[in-house]
N, C-alpha and C positions, 0 to 999 in steps of 0.2 A: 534543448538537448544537452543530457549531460557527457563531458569527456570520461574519459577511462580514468584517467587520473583524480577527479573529482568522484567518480562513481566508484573508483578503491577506497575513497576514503571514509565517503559513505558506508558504505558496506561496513569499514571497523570500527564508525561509532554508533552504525546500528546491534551488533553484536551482542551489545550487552545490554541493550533493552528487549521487554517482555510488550508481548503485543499487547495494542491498548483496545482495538475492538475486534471482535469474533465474530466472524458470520457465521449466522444457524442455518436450521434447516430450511428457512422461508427465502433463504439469499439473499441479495442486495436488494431490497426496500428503499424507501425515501429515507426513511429514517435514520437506515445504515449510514447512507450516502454523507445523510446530513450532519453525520454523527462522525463520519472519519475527516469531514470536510471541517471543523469545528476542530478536531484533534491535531490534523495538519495545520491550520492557523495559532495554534498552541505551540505548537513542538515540531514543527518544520517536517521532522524525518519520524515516521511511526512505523511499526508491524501492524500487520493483520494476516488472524489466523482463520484461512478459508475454511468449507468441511470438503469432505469426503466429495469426492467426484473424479471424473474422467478427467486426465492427460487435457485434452481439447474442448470440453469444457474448460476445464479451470484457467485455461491458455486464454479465451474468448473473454472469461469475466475479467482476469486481470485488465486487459486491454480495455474495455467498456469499463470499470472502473477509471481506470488511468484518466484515460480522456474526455470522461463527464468533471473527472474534478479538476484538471486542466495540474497533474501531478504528473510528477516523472517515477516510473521503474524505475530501481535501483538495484533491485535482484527479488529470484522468487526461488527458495529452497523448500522442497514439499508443500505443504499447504501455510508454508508462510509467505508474506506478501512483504518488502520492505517501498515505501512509496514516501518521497521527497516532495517537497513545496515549500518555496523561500517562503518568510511571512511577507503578507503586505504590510506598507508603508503606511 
């Protein structure tokens, strides 16, 4: 779990990055999965930009995301997703 103070700072050097994968209309696939889990072992802190959907939707994938890649939220403004993962050793 991350603190506030860790996760403010997250937040300002996600800022100026552009998300590195998009989910389409098919949603989260294996592939996706596989493909943001592979981004995160690259680059610790990524965006992802979800589509179009409900409030409670979008609420439900973020969290079943999160915790199939075993990544922490770090904030979600519109259909952007910011998601943390130290690299492994």
């Amino acid at each position: 779990m991350l603190n506030s103070g860790l996760k403010r700072e997250l937040k300002a050097r996600a800022h100026s990055l552009k998300p590195v994968v998009i989910i389409g209309q098919k949603g989260i696939t294996p592939a996706v999965v596989a493909s943001i889990s592979e981004a995160l072992d690259v680059h610790e802190l990524i965006k992802i930009r979800l589509p179009v959907s409900e409030k409670v939707a979008q609420m439900a994938r973020i969290a079943e995301l999160a915790s199939g890649l075993t990544a922490e939220v770090v904030g979600s403004i519109g259909r952007v997703l910011i998601l943390y993962r130290p690299r492994p050793d």
